[in-house]
C-alpha positions, -999 to 999 in steps of 0.1 A, spaced: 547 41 505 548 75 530 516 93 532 511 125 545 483 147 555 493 183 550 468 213 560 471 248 548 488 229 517 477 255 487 500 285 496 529 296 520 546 273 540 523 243 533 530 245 497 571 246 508 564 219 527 538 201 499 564 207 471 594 193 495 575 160 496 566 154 460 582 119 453 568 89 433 569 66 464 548 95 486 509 100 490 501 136 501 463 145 509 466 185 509 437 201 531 424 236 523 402 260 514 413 261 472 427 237 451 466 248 437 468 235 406 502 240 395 509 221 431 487 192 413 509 195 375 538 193 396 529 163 414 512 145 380 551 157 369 568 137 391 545 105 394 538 112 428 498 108 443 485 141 453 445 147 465 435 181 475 403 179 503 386 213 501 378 220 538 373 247 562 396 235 592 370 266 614 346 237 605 352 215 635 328 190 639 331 174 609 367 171 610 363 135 622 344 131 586 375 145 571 400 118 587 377 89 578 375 102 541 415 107 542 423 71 556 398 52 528 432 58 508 460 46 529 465 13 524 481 0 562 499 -29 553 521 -11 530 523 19 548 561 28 559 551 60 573 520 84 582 526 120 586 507 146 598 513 183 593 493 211 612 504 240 595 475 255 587 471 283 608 457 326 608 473 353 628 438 373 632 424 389 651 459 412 654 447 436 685 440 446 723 424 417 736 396 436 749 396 449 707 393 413 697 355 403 688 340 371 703 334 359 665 372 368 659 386 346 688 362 316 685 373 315 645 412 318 656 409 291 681 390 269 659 415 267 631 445 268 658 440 247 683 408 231 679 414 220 644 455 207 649 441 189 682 410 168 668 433 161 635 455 145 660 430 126 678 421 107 648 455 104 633 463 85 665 428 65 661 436 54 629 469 50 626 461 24 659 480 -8 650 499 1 618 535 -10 624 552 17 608 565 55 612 539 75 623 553 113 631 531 145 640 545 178 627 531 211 648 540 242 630 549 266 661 563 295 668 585 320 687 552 334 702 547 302 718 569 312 745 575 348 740 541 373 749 536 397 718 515 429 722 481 425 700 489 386 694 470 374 723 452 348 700 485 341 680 502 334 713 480 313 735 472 290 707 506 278 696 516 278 737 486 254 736 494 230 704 530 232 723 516 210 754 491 193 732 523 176 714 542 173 746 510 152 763 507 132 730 541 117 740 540 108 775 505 88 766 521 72 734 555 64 751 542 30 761 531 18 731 550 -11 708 544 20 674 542 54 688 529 88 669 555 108 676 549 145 678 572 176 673 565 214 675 587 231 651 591 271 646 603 280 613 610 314 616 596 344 599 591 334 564 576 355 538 541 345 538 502 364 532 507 363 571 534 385 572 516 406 546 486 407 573 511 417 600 525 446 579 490 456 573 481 465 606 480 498 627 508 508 657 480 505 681 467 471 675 505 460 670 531 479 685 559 457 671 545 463 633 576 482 621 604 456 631 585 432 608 582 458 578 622 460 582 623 421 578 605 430 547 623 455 535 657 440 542 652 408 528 650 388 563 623 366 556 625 333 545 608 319 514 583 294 522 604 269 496 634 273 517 614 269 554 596 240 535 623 220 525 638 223 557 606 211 577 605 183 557 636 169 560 635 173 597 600 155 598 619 125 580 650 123 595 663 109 630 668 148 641 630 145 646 627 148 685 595 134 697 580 152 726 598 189 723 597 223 708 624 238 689 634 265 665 647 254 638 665 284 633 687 268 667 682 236 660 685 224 628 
């Protein structure tokens, strides 16, 4: 049996990704805010274990709560794999940094950085001793590296879950079953997210009308598609513990 713990798995890219995975030998716990319920006919569909945990990932203390909760219903000993996914993610507050709110950062770093990081943390605590697969997937992005006007937020916290991955490897390198961890950016695919960006004004985001033309020209990828592809990555030996890519490049 694979489980995996998906976040941000009711819509977007975490349904791409939660649909990819839907197999009678997998175990997916989906965490979000709402339940999708054709997600759950789908999954009853094709024999495969599904359990959606309503939670607020800006909730961060009791994220620890959350992982215990999760791991009641992984059995170790026949565990072949454990998968994490951090996809869950907001691109608010889209603005000036000195336009951004104190309430508006705190909640974007919170759901993240905070959230991927402590998610993490206890993956690696109890997944501790289980001699199997054990793989952390890092949704990224190009704004990792590449400094947007009005994405201040966006950009510092997926630079940050970048070199969070990267430090995960060097301190599980010595270990007889490593988590591996991978930062992956999937490209622009057609997501409420991009709805947000589209939504803004040209002074909060200067860059707004090269993503309407995405839009508009068909250029973004449907989150099936960028799902699909993520998940065959996170299972394959392309997986490539300790770095960043595009997959666009890459894969």
């Amino acid at each position: 049996m694979r489980y995996f713990i998906i976040t941000g798995a009711s819509k977007g890219l975490g349904e791409g990704i939660a649909l990819a995975l839907l197999d009678e030998d997998h175990h997916l716990f989906c965490i979000s805010r709402s339940e999708n319920k054709d997600l759950k006919k789908l999954a009853v569909a094709r024999n495969c274990k599904l359990d959606f945990h309503l939670f607020d990932l800006a909730v961060s203390m009791d994220i620890d709560s959350l992982a215990e909760l999760i791991f009641t219903d992984i059995d170790k000993s026949k565990a072949e794999g454990v998968y994490l996914i951090n996809n869950a993610g907001l691109i608010d507050p889209v603005k000036r940094v000195e336009d951004c709110s104190a309430e508006a950062v705190d909640m974007h770093m919170r759901v993240n950085l905070i959230a991927p990081m402590l998610l993490s943390s206890a993956f690696i605590k109890h997944t501790a001793g289980i001699r199997a697969e054990k793989r952390i997937l890092n949704i990224s992005s190009g704004a990792a590296s590449n400094p947007y006007y009005g994405w201040s937020c966006y950009c510092t916290g997926k630079a940050g879950i970048e070199m969070f991955g990267r430090c995960i490897t060097v301190e599980q390198e010595d270990e007889d079953y490593p988590v591996q961890t991978m930062s992956v950016a999937p490209g622009v695919i057609d997501t409420g997210m991009q709805e947000t960006i589209r939504s803004t004004n040209e002074r909060d985001f200067i860059n707004r009308e090269k993503f309407v033309d995405l839009k508009e020209s068909g250029q973004l990828v449907p989150p099936g598609m960028a799902g699909k592809k993520l998940a065959g990555l996170l299972l394959s030996p392309k997986f490539r513990d300790g770095q960043a890519i595009d997959i666009r490049d890459s894969y």
